[in-house]
N, C-alpha and C positions, 0 to 999 in steps of 0.2 A: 955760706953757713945757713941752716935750717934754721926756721923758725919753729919752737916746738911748743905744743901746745898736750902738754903731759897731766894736766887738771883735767880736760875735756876728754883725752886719750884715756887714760883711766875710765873713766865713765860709759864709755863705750864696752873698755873692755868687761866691765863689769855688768853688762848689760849681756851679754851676750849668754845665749840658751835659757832668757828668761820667759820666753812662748809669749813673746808681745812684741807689736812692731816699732821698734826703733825710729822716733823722731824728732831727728836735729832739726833745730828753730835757729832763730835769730835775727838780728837786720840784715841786710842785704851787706856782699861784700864785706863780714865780719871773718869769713876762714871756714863757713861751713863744708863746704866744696872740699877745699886741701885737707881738713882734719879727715873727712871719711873719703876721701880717693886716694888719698898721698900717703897719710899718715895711718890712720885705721890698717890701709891694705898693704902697706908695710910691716907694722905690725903683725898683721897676719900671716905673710910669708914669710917673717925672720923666726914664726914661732909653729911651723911646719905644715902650714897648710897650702894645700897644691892652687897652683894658677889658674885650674879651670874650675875649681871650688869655688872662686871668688867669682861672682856676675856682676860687673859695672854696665849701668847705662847711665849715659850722662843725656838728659831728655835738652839740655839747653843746646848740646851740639848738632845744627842741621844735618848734619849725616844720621843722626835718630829721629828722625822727624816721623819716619813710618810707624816706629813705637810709641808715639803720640796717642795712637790709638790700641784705647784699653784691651782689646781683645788680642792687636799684636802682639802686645807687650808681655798679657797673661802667656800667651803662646809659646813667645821668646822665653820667656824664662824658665817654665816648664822642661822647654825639651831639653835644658841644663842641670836640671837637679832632676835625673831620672831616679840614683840610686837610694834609697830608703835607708842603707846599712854607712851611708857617709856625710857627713856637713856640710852642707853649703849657705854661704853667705851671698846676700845680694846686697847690692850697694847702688840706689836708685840716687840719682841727681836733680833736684826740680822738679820733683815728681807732682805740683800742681800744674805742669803742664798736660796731662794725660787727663782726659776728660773720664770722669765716672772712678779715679784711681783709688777712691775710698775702697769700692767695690775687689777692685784687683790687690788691694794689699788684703783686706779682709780674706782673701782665697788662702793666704799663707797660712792663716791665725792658727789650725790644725795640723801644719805641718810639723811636726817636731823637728824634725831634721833640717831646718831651713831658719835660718835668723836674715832675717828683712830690717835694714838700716834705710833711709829715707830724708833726703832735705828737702827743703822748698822755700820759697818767698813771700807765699800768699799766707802773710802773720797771721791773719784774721782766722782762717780757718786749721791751719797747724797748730797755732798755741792754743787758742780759746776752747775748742771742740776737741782733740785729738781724741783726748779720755770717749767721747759720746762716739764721734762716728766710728774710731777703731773697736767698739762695744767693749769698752773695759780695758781692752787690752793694749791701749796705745800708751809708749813711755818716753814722753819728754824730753829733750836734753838738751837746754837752752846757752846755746853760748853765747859770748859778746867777743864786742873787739877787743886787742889783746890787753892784756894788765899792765899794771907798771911794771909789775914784777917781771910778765913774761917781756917785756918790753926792755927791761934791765940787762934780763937773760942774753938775749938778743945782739944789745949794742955793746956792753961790756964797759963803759966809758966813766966818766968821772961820776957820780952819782949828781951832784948838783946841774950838770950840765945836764943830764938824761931826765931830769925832774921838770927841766925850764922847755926841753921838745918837746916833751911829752904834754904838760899844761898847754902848751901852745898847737898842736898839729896830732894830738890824741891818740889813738892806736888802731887804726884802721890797715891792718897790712900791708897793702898797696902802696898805702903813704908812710908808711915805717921804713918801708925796703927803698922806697925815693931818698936820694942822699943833699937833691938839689931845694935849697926852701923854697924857691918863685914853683917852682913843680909841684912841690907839695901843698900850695896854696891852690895851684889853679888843679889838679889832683881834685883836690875838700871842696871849690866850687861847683866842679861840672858832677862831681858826686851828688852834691846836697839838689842841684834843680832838676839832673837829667835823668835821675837815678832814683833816689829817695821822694820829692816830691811830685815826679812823674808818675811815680807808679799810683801813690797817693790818689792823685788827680784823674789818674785813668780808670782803675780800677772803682774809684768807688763814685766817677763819674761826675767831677768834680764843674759846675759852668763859669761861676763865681770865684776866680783863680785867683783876683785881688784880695779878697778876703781872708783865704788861707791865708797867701801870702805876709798879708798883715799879721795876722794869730801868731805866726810863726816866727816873723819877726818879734814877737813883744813876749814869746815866750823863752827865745833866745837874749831878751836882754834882759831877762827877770830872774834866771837860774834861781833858786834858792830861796825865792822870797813867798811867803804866801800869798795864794790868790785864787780863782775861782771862776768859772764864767760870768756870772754877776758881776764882777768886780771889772773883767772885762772888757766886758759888752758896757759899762757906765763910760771906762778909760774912752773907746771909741766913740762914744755920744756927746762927751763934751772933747775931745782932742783933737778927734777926728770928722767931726760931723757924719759919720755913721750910725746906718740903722739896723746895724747885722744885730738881732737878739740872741740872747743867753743860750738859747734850746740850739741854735745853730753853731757856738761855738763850741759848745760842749760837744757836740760828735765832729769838729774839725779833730780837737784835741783826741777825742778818742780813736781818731783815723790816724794820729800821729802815734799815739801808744801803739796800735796796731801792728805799724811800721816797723817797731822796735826803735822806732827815732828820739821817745821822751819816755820816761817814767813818772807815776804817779804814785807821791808818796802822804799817806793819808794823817792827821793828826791824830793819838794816843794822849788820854789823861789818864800819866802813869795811877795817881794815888786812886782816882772814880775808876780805875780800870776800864774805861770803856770807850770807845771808837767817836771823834767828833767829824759828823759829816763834813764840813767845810770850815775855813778858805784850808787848803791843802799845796804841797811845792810839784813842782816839775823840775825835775833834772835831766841833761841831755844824756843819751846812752854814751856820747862820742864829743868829746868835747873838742878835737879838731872840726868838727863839721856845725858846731856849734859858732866856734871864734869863725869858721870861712863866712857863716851866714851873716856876719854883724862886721864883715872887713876885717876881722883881728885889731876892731879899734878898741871895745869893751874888753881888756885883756887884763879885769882885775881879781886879785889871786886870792883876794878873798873868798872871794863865791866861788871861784873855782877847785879851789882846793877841798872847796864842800863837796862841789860835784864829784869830783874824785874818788874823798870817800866813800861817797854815798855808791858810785858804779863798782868800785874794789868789793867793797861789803856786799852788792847785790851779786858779786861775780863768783864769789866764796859758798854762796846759798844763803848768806841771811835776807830774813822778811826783815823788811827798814821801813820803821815807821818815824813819822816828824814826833816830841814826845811834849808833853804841856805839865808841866806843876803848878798847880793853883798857893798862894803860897800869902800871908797877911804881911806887909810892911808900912811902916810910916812915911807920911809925906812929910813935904817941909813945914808944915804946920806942927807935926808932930801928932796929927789924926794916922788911925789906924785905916788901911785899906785893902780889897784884897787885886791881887795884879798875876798874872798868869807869865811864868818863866818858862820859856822854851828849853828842852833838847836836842840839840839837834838832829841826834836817831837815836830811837829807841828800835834794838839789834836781836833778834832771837834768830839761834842757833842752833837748831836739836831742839835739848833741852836746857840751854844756855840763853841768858840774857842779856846785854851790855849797853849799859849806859855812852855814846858818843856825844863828845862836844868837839866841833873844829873852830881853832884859834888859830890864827894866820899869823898874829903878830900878839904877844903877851908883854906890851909896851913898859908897861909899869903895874902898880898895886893894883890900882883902881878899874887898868882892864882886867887884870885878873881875878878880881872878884866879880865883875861881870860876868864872867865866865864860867867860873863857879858856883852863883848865883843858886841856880837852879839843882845842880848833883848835889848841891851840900841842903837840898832840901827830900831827898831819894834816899830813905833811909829800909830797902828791903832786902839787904843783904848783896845784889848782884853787883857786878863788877862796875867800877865807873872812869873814864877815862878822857882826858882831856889831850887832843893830837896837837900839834903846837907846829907853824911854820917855820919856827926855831930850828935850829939844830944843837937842841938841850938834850943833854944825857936821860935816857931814861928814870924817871925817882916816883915814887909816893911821897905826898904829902901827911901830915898829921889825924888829918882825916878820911884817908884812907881813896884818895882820888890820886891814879896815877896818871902823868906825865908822861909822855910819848912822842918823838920828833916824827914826822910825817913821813919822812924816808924810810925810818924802822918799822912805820907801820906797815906802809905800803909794800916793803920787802918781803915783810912776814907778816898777815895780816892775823892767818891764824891762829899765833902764839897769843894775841891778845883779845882774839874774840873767843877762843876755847876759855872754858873753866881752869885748865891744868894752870898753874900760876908759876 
């Protein structure tokens, strides 16, 4: 059975004869490869385009090694799309292997008759630049590992059971399509050091490998919590007796964003509208290679299930911000004070908004006013929602905050981040 990846397939196709070069991003071994050589050029011959319209070069396979270089490859491709009066598709693979390839895609930008699709590895300079060095005309198309949903698709299996793989061994397709768990573990490990933090290390010349090492560990066991380099670089001063500074962890972390390995999600004070630099969360992209880093000992579903949402939401296209309401309540004294209530995303969508909170367990009243705490102080009209690790029936409360089991969301995410109600 295929694994289909029909969000990101859309996107392609919808991309296509826009006069800009098409560029899939993402982490390594997330599906980049299969969605545009398997899937994309499937697509294309079931919808009648001829076999030699289509130019595959996969630049990671030794046998292209000669097309490595830029002017072969210009060459190569070339004497493929002679004709003017017909369409041709090229479909490069790794194409941060080919030195100077900024240059050689830029050659297409004029072509009308040619759409140039393109993957690569080198996050740093595919996502951050593409807009600058493709002069305008470079278009994005970031995917991740698969969803739950498409992951559901997939396995077909009890939902509860497909909820408990999936938190545990996350959606990395290589480790989906493994059916053995000891495999799928050692799979997530030789992934996470030989693969993900090798390239880390190599690439951006890394001497000081303990270091990382550590950041990484203590970012993998903090999922969801706010934090900061300041914050720490102090953890390692008194826990550790290290003297790695703030400036230094701060671009480990930024070589890990790079990677596509963590996200950084920034705090928002909904009612001051306005952006608070710091302390800020990290969430892993792959929460299998998250649980391999830490032994699958930290295997607690509270944070995780935050991570969850928070990768589903980024996977749909919302900006997810951490969200903060400033808000007056009394202590026990009965003095007035003011104390700052978290969101835990604030979601925009287009032109759409949504309040999220994730609640793992809504034990009794008292959590659930916790949890409520803060949406019942958001009073601007958008939507407000509370996912619940329950398996409670969908409802609105009196106050207009709906209740949603985390399976329904995660099934359908975007019934409930769209406006349409």
């Amino acid at each position: 059975m295929q694994i289909k990846r029909d969000f990101y397939l859309q996107k392609l196709i919808h991309s296509c004869s826009n006069r800009m070069i098409k560029v899939v991003t993402g982490m390594r071994r997330c599906g980049k490869s299969y969605l545009l050589l398997t899937l994309f050029r499937q697509y294309l011959l079931e919808n009648g385009t001829d076999e030699d319209h289509i130019i595959i070069v996969d630049l990671e396979n030794r046998e292209n090694k000669a097309l490595r270089d830029p002017d072969a490859l210009l060459h190569y491709i070339l004497e493929r799309i002679p004709n003017k009066e017909e369409h041709y598709y090229v479909l490069l693979d790794e194409v941060q292997l080919v030195s100077e390839f900024e240059d050689v895609l830029n050659s297409f930008l004029k072509k009308d008759w040619v759409d140039v699709f393109v993957t690569g590895s080198n996050a740093k300079f595919l996502s951050k630049d593409v807009i600058t060095e493709f002069r305008g005309r470079g278009d994005e198309i970031r995917i991740h590992p698969l969803s739950f949903r498409e992951f559901a698709a997939y396995k077909q299996e009890q939902p509860e059971k497909m909820w408990m793989e999936y938190m545990l061994y996350g959606g990395l397709p290589q480790v989906v399509l493994e059916s053995d768990t000891t495999k799928k573990k050692e799979h997530l490990r030789n992934l996470f050091a030989h693969t993900y933090l090798k390239d880390i290390k190599e690439r951006n010349t890394i001497q000081n490998t303990d270091d990382l090492d550590e950041i990484v560990n203590t970012i993998a066991s903090s999922i969801g919590s706010l934090t900061n380099p300041n914050k720490i670089a102090n953890t390692f001063r008194s826990a550790k007796q290290s003297d790695i500074d703030a400036k230094t962890i701060a671009k480990y972390l930024e070589y890990m964003e790079d990677a596509f390995m963590i996200e950084r999600s920034v705090r928002y004070d909904i009612k001051g509208r306005r952006y608070i630099d710091t302390p800020y969360k990290y969430y892993f992209e792959d929460l299998g290679l998250r649980n391999a880093r830490i032994g699958f000992r930290q295997t607690e579903q509270t944070h995780m299930m935050e991570n969850m949402i928070y990768n589903e939401l980024r996977a749909i296209g919302c900006q997810v911000d951490v969200g903060q309401v400033v808000a007056e309540q009394k202590d026990e004294e009965g003095k007035r004070k003011r104390v700052n209530l978290e969101v835990d995303f604030v979601c925009n969508h287009g032109y759409n908004r949504v309040y999220v909170q994730s609640a793992y367990a809504l034990s009794d009243n008292i959590k659930r006013q916790q949890e409520l705490a803060s949406l019942n102080k958001i009073t601007d009209g958008f939507r407000r929602i509370v996912i619940a690790g329950s398996m409670q029936p969908t409802c609105m409360n009196d106050n207009g905050i709906l209740f949603v089991n985390v399976l329904d969301f995660l099934l359908n995410p975007f019934k409930y981040v769209n406006e349409e109600r």
